[in-house]
Structures are given as structure tokens and as C-alpha cells.
C-alpha positions as CSV (number, residue, x, y, z in Angstrom):
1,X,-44.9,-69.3,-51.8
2,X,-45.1,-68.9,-48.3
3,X,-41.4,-67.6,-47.9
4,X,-41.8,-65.8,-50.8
5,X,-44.5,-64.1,-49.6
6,X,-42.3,-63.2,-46.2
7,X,-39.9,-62.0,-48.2
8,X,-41.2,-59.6,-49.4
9,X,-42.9,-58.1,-46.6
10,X,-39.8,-57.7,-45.0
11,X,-38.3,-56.4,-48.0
12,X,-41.3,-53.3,-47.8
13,X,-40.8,-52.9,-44.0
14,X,-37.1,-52.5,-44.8
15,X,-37.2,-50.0,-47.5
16,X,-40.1,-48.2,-46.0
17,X,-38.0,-47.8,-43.0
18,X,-35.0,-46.8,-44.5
19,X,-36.7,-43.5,-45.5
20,X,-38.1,-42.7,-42.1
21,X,-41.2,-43.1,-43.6
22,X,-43.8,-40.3,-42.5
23,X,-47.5,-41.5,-43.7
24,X,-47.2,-40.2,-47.5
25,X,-43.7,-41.5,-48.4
26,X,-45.1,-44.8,-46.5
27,X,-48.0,-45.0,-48.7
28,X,-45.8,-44.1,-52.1
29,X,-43.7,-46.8,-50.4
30,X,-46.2,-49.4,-50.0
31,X,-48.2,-49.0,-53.7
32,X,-45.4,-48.8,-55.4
33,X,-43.7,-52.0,-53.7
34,X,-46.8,-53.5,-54.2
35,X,-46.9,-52.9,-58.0
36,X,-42.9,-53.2,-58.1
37,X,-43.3,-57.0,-56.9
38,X,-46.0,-58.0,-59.6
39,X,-44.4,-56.5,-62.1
40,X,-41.0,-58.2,-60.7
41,X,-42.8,-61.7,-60.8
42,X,-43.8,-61.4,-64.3
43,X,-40.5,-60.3,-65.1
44,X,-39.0,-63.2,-64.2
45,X,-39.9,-64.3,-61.0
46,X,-38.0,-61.2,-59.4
47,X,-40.5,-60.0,-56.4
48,X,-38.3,-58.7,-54.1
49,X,-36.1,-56.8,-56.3
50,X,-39.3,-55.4,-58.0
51,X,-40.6,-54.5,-54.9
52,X,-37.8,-53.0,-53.5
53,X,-37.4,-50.6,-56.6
54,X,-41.0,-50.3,-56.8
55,X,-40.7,-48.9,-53.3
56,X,-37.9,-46.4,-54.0
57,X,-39.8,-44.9,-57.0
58,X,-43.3,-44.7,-55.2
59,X,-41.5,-43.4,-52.6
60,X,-40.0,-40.2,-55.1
61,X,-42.8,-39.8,-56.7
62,X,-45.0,-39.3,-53.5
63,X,-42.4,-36.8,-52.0
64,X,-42.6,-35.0,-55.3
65,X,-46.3,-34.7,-55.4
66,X,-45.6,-33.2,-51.6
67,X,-43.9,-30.5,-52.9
68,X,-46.0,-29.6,-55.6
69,X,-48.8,-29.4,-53.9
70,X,-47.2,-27.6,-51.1
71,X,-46.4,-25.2,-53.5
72,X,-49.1,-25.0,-54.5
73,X,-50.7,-24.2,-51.3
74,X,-48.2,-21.1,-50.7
75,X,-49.1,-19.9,-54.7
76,X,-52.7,-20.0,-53.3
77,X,-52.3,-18.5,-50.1
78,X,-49.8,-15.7,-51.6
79,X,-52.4,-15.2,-54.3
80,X,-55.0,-14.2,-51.6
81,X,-53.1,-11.9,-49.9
82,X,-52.0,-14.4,-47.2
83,X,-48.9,-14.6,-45.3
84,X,-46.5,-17.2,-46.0
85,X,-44.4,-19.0,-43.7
């Protein structure tokens, strides 16, 4: 359990990592790794790979949900009259 438990830690510091993670793709990263390795073990005891591809799609939907609610932001602000950058 113990090494299984290692291994996937590392295997969320590695993917985390691999995206330069700034503090939202992290966090997409990290809950969906973390819900990506359950699912995994009841799968068929396959953490790691679970949480690896857990990690990959929190980490698309979280940059998604970054641009839409930057656009969002720049509808709002040209709505208002405001300048957008």
C-alpha cells in the first residue's frame, strides 16, 4: 500500500510538472489525479495510470474554464465601455 501510495504521488508531481503547472492547472491537476486514481483502483487496480489521465483531463478542463471566464471578463468589461487589453 505504502509504495503504492508513493507511486502515485510521484506520478501527480510528475504530470503536474510536466505542464509547468501555474496554481489553476495545478489544482485541475491535482483533483483530477486524485479522482483519476480511485476511479483507476476500482477499475482494476490501475492508480497510477488513472491518476495520470485523471491529471491530464483536470488539467484541460481547468485551462478551459480559464478561458472562458477570461472571456468572459473582456465581454463584461467591453460591455461597460471599458478598454480591453
Amino acid at each position: 500500500m505504502t509504495l503504492k501510495l508513493l507511486s502515485l504521488t510521484a506520478a501527480l508531481g510528475i504530470g503536474c510538472a510536466a505542464f509547468g503547472a501555474s496554481q489553476a492547472q495545478a489544482i485541475g491537476c491535482i483533483s483530477g489525479g486524485a479522482a483519476g486514481a480511485v476511479a483507476g483502483h476500482y477499475a482494476g487496480h490501475h492508480a497510477v495510470m488513472g491518476a495520470i489521465a485523471g491529471c491530464v483531463a483536470g488539467h484541460e478542463i481547468a485551462k478551459h474554464r480559464a478561458e472562458r471566464e477570461r472571456d468572459m471578463q473582456r465581454a463584461h468589461d467591453v460591455h461597460n465601455g471599458e478598454r480591453s487589453l
